[in-house]
C-alpha positions in Angstrom: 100.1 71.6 62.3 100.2 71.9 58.8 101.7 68.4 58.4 99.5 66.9 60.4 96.0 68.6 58.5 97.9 66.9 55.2 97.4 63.5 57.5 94.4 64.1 58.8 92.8 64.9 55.2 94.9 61.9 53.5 92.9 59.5 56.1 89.3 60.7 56.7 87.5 59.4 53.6 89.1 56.2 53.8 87.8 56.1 57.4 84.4 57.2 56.8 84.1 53.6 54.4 86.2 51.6 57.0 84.5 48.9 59.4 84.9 49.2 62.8 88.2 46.8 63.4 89.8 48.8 60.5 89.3 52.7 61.7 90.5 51.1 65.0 93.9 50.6 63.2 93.8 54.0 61.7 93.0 55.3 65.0 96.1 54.0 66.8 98.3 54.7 63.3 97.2 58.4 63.3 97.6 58.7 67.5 100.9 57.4 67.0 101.7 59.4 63.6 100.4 62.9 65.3 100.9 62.2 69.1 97.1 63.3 69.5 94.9 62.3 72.6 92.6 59.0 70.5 89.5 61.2 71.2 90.5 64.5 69.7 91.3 62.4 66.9 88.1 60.9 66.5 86.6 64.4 66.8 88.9 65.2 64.0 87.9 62.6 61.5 84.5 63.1 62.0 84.5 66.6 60.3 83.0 66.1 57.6 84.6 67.8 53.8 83.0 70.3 52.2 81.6 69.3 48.5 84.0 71.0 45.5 86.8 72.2 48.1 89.7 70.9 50.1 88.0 73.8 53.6 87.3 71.6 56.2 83.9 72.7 57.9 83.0 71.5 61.9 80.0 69.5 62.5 77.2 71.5 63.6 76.9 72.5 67.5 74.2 71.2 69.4 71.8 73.7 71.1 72.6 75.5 74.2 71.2 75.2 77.1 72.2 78.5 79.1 71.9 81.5 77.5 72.4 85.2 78.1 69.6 85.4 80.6 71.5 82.6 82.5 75.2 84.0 81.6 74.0 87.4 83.3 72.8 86.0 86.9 76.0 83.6 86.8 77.8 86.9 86.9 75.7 88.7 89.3 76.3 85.4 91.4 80.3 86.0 91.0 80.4 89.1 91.8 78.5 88.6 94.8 80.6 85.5 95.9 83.5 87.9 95.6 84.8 86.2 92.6 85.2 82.5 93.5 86.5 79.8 91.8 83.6 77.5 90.0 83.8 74.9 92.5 83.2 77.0 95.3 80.4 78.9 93.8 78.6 76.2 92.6 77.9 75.9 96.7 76.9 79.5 97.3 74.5 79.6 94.5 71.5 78.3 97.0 72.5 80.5 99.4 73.3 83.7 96.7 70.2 82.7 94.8 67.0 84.8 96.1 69.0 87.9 96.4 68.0 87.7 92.4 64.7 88.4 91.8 64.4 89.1 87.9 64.8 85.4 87.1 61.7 83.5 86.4 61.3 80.0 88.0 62.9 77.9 85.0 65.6 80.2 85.1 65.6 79.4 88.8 66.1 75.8 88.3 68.5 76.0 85.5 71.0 78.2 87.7 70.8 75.6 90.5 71.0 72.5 88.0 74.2 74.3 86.3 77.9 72.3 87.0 81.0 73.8 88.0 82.6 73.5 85.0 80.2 74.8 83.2 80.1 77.7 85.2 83.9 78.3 85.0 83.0 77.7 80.7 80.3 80.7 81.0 82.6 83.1 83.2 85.7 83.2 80.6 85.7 86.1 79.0 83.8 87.7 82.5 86.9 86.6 83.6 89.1 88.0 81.4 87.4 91.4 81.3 87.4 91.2 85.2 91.1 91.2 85.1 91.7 94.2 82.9 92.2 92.0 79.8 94.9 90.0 80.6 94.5 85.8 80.9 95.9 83.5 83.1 98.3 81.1 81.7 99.7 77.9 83.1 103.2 77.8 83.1 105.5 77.8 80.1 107.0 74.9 81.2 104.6 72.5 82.5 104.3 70.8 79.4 108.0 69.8 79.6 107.9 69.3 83.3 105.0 67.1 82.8 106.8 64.7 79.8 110.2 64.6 82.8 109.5 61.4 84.7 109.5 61.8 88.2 112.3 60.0 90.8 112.3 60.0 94.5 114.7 59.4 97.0 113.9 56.0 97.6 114.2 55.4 93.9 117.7 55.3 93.3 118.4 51.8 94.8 122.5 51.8 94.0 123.1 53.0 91.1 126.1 52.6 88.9 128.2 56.1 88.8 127.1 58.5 86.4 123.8 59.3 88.0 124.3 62.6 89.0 121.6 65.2 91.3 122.2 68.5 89.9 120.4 71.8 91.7 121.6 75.9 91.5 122.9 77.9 94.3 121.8 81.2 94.1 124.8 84.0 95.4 121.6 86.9 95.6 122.5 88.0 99.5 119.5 89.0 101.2 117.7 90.1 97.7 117.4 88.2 94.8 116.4 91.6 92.1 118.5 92.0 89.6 121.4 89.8 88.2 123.5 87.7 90.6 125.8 84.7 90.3 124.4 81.2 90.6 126.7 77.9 91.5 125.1 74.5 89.7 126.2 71.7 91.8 126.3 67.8 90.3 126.8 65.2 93.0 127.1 61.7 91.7 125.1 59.7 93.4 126.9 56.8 94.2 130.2 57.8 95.2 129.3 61.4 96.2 131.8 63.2 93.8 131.0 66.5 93.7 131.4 69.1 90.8 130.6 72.8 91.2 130.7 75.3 88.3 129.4 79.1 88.9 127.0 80.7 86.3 127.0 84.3 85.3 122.8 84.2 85.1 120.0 81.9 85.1 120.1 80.5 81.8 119.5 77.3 80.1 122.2 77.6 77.2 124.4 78.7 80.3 123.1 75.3 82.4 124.0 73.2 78.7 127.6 74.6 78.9 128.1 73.6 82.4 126.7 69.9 81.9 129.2 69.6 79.5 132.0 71.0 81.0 131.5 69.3 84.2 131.2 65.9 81.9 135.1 66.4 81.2 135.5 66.8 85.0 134.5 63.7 86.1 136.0 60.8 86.0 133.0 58.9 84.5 130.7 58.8 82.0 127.7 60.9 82.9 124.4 58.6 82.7 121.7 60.6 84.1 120.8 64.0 85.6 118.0 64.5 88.3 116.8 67.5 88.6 114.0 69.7 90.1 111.3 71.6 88.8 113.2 74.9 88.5 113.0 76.5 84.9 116.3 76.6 84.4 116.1 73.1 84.2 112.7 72.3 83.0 112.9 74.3 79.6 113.5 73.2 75.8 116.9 73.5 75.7 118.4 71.6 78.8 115.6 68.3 78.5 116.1 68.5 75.0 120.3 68.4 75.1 120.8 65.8 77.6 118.3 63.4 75.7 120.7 64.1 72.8 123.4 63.6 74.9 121.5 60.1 76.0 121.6 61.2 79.4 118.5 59.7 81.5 116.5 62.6 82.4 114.5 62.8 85.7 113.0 65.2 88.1 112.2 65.3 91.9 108.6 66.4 93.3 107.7 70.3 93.9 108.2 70.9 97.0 109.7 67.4 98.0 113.3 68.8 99.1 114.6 65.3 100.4 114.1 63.7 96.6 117.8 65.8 96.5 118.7 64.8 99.4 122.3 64.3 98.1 123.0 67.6 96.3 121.2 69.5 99.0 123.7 67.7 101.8 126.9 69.2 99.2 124.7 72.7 98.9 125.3 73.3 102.8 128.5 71.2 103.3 130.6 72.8 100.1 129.3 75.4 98.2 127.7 77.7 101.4 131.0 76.9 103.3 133.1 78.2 100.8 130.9 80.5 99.2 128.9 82.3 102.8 125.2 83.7 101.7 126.8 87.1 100.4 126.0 88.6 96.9 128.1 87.9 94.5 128.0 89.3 90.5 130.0 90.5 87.6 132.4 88.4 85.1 135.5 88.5 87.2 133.7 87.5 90.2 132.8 83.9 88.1 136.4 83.5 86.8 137.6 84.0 90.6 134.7 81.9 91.9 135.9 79.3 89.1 139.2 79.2 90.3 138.1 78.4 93.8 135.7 76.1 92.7 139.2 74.4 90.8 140.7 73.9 94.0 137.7 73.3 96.0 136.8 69.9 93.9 140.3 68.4 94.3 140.3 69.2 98.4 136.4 67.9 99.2 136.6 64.5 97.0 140.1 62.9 97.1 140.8 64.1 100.8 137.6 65.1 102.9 135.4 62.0 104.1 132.0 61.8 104.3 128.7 59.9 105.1 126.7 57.9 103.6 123.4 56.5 104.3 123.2 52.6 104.6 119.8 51.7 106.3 116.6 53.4 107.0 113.5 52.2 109.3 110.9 53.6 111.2 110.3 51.7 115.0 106.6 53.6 115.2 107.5 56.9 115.6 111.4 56.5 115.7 113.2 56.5 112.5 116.6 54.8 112.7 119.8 55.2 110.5 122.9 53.3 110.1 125.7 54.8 108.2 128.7 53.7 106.4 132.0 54.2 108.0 133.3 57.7 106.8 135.1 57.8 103.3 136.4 59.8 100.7 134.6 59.7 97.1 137.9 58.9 95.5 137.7 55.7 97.9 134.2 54.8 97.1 134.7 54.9 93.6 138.1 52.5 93.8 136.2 50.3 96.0 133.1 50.2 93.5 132.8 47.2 91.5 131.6 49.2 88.3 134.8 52.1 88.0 136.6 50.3 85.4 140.3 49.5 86.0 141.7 52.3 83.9 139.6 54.9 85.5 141.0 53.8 88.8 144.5 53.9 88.0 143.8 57.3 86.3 142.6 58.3 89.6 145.7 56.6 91.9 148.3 58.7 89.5 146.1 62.2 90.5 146.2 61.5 94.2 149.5 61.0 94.3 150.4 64.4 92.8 148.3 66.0 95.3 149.0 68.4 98.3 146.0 68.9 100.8 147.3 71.6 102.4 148.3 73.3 99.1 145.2 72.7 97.6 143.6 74.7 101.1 146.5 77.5 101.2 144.7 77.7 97.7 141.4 77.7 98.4 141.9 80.4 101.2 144.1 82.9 99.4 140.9 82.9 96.6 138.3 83.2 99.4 140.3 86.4 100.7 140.4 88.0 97.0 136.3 86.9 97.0 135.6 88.2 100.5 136.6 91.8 99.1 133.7 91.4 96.4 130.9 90.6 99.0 127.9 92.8 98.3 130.4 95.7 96.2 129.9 96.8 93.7 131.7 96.6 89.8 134.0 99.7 90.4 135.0 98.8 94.1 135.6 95.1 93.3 138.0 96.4 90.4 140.0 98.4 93.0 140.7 95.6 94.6 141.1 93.9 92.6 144.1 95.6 91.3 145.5 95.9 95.3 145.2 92.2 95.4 146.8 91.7 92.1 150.1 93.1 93.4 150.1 90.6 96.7 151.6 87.4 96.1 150.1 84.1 97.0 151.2 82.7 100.2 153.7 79.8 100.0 152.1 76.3 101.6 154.8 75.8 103.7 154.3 79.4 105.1 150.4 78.6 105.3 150.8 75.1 107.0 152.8 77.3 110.0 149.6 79.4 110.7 147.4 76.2 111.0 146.3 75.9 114.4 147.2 79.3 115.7 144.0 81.5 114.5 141.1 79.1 115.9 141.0 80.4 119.1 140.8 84.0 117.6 137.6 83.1 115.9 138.9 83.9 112.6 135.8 84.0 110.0 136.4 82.9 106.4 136.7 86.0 104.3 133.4 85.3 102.5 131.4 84.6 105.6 129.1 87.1 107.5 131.4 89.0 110.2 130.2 88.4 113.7 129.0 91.3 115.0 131.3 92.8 117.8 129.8 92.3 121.7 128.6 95.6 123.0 131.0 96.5 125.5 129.5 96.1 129.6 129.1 99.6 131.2 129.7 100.0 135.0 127.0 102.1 136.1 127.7 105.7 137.6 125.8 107.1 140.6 122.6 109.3 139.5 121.8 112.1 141.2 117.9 110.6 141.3 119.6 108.1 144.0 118.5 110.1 147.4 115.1 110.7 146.1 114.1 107.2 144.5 112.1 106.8 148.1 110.1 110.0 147.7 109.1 109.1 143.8 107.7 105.8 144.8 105.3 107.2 147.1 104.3 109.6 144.7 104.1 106.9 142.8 102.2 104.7 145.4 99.3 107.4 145.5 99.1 108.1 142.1 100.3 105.4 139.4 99.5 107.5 136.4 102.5 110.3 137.2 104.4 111.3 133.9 108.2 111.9 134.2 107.4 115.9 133.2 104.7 115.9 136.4 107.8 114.0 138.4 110.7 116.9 137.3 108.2 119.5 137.9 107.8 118.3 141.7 111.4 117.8 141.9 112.4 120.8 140.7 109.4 122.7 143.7 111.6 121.1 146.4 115.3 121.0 145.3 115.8 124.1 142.3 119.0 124.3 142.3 119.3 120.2 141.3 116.5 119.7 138.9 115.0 121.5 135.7 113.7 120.1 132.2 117.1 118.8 131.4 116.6 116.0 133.6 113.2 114.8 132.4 115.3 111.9 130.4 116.7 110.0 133.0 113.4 110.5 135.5 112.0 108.6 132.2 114.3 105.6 132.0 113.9 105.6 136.0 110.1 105.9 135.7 110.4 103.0 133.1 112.2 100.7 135.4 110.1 101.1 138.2 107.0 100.0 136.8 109.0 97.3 134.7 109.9 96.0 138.4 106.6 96.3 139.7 104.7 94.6 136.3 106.9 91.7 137.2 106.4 91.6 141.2 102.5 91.7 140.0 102.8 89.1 138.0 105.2 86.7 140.6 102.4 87.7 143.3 99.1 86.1 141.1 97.8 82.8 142.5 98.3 80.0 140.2 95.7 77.4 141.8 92.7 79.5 141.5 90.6 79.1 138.6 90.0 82.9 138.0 85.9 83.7 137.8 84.9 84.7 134.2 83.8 87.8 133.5 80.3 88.5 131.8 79.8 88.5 128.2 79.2 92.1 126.3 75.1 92.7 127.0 74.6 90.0 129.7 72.4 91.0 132.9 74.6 90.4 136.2 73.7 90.2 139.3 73.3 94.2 140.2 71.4 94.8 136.9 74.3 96.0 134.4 73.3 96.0 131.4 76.0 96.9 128.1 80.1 96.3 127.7 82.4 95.3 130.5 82.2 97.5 133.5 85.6 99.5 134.0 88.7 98.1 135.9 90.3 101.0 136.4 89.9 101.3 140.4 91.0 97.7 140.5 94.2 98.4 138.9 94.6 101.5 140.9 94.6 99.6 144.1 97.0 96.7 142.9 99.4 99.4 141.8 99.1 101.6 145.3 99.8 97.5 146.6 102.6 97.0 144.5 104.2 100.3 145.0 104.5 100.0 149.0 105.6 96.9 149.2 108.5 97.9 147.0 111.9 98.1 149.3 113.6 101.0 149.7 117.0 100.6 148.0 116.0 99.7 144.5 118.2 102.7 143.8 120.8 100.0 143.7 119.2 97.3 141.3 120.9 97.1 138.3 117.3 97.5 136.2 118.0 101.0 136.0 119.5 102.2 132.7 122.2 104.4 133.1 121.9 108.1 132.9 122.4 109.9 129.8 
């Protein structure tokens, strides 16, 4: 700011003398010196100096047209809007308006003339005061989001390898307080390499290291990063690197998921199938997540195929795809025309050294060790560590053996959610409320409002010796599943042709002269019980809605 007052008062007298073409010039050389807006710099020059000293005074304020008078029925108006925005105020106001009395009649027109912005202006420090002191601040990093170009999916049109979507995974479980472990993916747009690195926090010096790291991971040159509007990203010290870097720096829209359609594909497909939704922290955790991550990259792109989208239409409401045959990004990039001839020979020599099925006895034996640090915590997930620590890793050849043999177990991956086990199907016992089911539903029948304690208490009148308080639970799960049956029966029994006659509105005269709320419907539901309950059969003793006893 400093630098750019030393500008500022280096080019206003000159200005002040200039013709019109000239200060034009000096406008666009001071915009482009300062980076301000043309108009706040023509504000700027026009300040005029003080005579003897180098202050700078402003020019004097024009007269205003709403004062306090005006300020205080604005507020009044707010507060009786229940503190709108300007824009929606500035609607209410005829309606809020003769509920204020003091206000003479130009006040009256002035308060109906007044703009939104203008209210919004006047309300500030209302505002402010309103919300205990504290002001509302736009983002810290919209100004840096805003200077990030924007690229969507249908953007990329083929792009030479380099240009890489990069998003987090967050490793929170089903909370995301506190600290948890967070997996940046980079997927390379046109081959679909895929590079994973985990992250100890959400940091931007932590999202710089892993750029670079995954830079030496790739086979290629990195040439641009997309990513979206998450600050972790969008923060000066990520934008900043990778234009250092000369790394083409873009973004995707908020809320726009599909402008990442390519890293959200490898978010599912690799880092969620490895990784499960658990919770995940703590420094070992990365280096074993790391190590998984090690194997993971050499598995999913020299050996695991995938799609990749090769048309798109819409047929009215129909969108079509077509696909490219299935291929590995290690074959798309040796059938690109822009992987130069050393990388590709670079990349023949690694596939050749390569075991599949080592590289997944691998990535299982690390998923097993993680699996034991799913939601623990720091001192459990050292204990087991040291346990696993003393197990040795399974051979290949030994792993290869097993393949094939635990599918049909449904074996889940160690870091995956456990299924939960099927409660096991009871046979039900005979309940001594069997010979008397008959006798409750006619006492049922004639009065549909019987509790289970007035059901026991008759019970226990006729047969003593069989029934006491101690059966009052399962008269209540029989009680239950009687009237569950008879709901539904009632239901199955309604006529669906009929167009059922509306009843009259709360206050409406009817025919007979009622006058007030709905008349009661209690009678009516008594009869379509008594109805339901006798033509009930005899032996639902024997259906199997009854819950069994104790």
């Amino acid at each position: 700011m400093s630098a750019r007052r030393e500008v500022l008062s280096a080019v206003m007298e000159h200005y002040r003398s200039a013709k019109r073409t000239e200060k034009g010039r000096m406008l666009d050389a001071l915009c482009a010196t300062t980076g301000w807006h043309r108009k706040h710099a023509v504000r700027a020059l026009r300040q005029r100096a003080t005579v003897g000293s180098g202050e700078v005074e402003a020019s004097e304020e024009r007269k205003r047209r709403y004062g306090a008078t005006i300020k205080d029925a604005m507020t009044a108006l707010w507060e009786a809007s229940d503190r709108v925005c300007g824009k929606r105020l500035k609607v209410m106001i005829p309606t809020l308006l003769p509920a204020l009395e003091q206000l003479g009649q130009a006040g009256h027109d002035r308060v109906l003339a007044i703009s939104a912005a203008t209210i919004d202006r006047l309300l500030v420090d209302v505002k402010i005061a309103a919300s205990g002191g504290r002001r509302r601040r736009a983002g810290f990093y919209s100004a840096i989001r805003r200077e990030v170009p924007i690229r969507t999916f249908n953007d990329w049109n083929s792009p030479a390898p380099g240009f890489c979507e990069v998003d987090m995974v967050a490793h929170g479980g089903t909370s995301v307080a506190g600290s948890f472990i967070q997996t940046l993916t980079m997927v390379d747009v046109a081959t679909g390499w895929t590079e994973c690195l985990p992250l100890l926090t959400r940091e931007g010096s932590l999202v710089v290291e892993a750029i670079n790291r995954a830079q030496g991971l790739f086979p290629w040159l990195l040439r641009g990063v997309d990513f979206d509007n998450d600050s972790a990203f969008m923060n000066d010290v990520v934008v900043p690197w990778c234009r250092e870097q000369k790394l083409e720096v873009t973004r995707s829209r908020a809320y726009k998921k599909n402008d990442q359609a390519f890293v959200e594909q490898k978010n599912g497909a690799v880092v969620r199938r490895l990784m499960g939704y658990g919770r995940f922290d703590g420094v070992e955790t990365v280096r074993v997540m790391g190590r998984l991550y090690a194997a993971a990259r050499l598995y999913v792109n020299f050996f695991q195929p995938s799609f990749k989208l090769k048309e798109k239409r819409r047929e009215g409401a129909k969108v079509i795809k077509r696909y490219h045959p299935p291929s590995t990004p290690y074959e798309r990039a040796l059938a690109h025309p822009k992987v130069t001839a050393a990388v590709k020979k670079r990349l023949r020599d690694q596939y050749r050294s390569l075991d599949p099925v080592g590289l997944l006895a691998e990535i299982r034996a690390t998923q097993d060790e993680l699996g034991n640090r799913v939601d623990r915590r720091a001192g459990q997930a050292r204990c087991l560590q040291t346990a696993h620590a003393s197990t040795a890793p399974t051979p290949a050849a030994t792993f290869a053996k097993t393949l094939g043999k635990m599918v049909t177990a449904g074996e889940p991956r160690a870091t995956h959610r456990r299924t939960r086990r099927p409660y096991k199907t009871r046979v039900r016992m005979p309940s001594k409320l069997d010979p008397h089911i008959t006798a409750i539903e006619g006492w049922l029948a004639e009065q549909p409002q019987l509790t289970a304690l007035a059901i026991v208490s008759r019970l226990n009148e006729k047969h003593p010796e069989e029934f006491g308080t101690r059966q009052h639970s399962i008269v209540q799960r029989l009680l239950r599943a009687l009237r569950r049956r008879a709901a539904q029966q009632l239901v199955a029994e309604e006529p669906l042709g009929d167009t059922p006659t509306a009843a009259p509105s709360p206050g409406v005269v009817d025919g007979s002269g009622y006058v007030g709320p709905d008349p009661p419907t209690a009678p009516l539901v008594e009869q379509a019980g008594k109805a339901t309950w006798r033509s009930r059969s005899a032996d639902i003793g024997s259906s199997s809605a009854m819950a069994p006893p104790g």
